[in-house]
N, C-alpha and C positions, 0 to 999 in steps of 0.2 A: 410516477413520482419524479419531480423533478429535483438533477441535482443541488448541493449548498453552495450556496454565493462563493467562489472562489477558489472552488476544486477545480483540479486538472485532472477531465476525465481521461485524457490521454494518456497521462500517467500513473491513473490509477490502473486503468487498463493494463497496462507495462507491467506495474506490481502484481497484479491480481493474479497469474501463473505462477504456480508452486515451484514450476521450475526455473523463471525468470527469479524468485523469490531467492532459490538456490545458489541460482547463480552469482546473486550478489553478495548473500552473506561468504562461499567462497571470495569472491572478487574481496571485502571486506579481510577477511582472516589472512588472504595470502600479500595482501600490497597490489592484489593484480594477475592477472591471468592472461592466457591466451586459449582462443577456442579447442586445440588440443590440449593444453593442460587443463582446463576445465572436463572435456570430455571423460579425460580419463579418471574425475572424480563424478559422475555424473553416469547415470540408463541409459544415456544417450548418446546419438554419434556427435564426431565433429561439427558435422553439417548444420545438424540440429541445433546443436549449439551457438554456431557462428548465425544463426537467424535468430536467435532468442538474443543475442550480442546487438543486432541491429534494430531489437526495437528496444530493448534499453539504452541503445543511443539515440535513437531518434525520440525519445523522451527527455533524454536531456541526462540518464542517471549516470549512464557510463561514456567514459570519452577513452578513444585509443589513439596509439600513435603505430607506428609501423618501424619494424625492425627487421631488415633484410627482407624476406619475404613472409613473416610473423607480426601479426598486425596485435601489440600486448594492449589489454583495455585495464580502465581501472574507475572504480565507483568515483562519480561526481560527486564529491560532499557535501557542495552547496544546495543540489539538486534535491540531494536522500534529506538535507534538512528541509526543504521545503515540504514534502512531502510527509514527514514525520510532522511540522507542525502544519500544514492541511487535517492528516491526521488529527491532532489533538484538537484541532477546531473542529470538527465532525463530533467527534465524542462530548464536546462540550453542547453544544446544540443537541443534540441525544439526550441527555442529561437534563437540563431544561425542558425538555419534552416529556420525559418520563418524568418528571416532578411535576408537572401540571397535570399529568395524567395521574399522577398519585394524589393530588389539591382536589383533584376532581372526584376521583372514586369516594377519595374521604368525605368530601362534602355531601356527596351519595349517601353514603353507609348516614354519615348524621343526618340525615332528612328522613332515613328510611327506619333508622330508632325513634325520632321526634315522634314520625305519625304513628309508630306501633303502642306508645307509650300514651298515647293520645286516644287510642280506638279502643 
């Protein structure tokens, strides 16, 4: 199956981890995190953290700056919208499909009364 005209599988990728998912809705609720403040709301170590950090930046979701020797990240807004309406364009196409697939099966069932009514 090939992907929809205009997906970022790269960053769908990035979202796809429950824990990447995690991470951002924290990053979202607090203004912004850092890999130790995240860990310590998170199953997970720092470390683990600070590499789920780097591929939500190399997607483009989360961008940080560096504070002494605290690198604090925070959700790209512009990015999470693209991605929300990627999103909703995938659902729309889904939708369409599953409505032709509905046009279809109906037009089924009435060809499959016509001949019953017929025999």
């Amino acid at each position: 199956m090939t992907a929809s005209p205009g997906v970022d599988d790269a960053l769908w990728s990035a979202i796809g981890d429950p824990t990447r998912r995690r991470i951002l809705d924290l990053l979202l609720a607090d203004g912004g995190g850092s890999a130790s403040s995240l860990s310590r709301q998170l199953p997970v170590t720092r470390q683990a953290v600070a590499k789920h950090l780097d591929v939500l930046d190399r997607a483009g979701l989360v961008r940080s700056t560096t504070a002494g020797r605290e690198k604090r990240c925070e959700v790209d807004a512009a990015q999470l919208e693209r991605a929300a309406e990627q999103l909703a364009a995938v659902g729309r196409t889904w939708d369409r499909r599953l409505q032709r697939i509905k046009t279809i099966a109906e037009a089924i069932e009435t060809t499959r009364k016509t001949d019953t009514t017929r025999s």
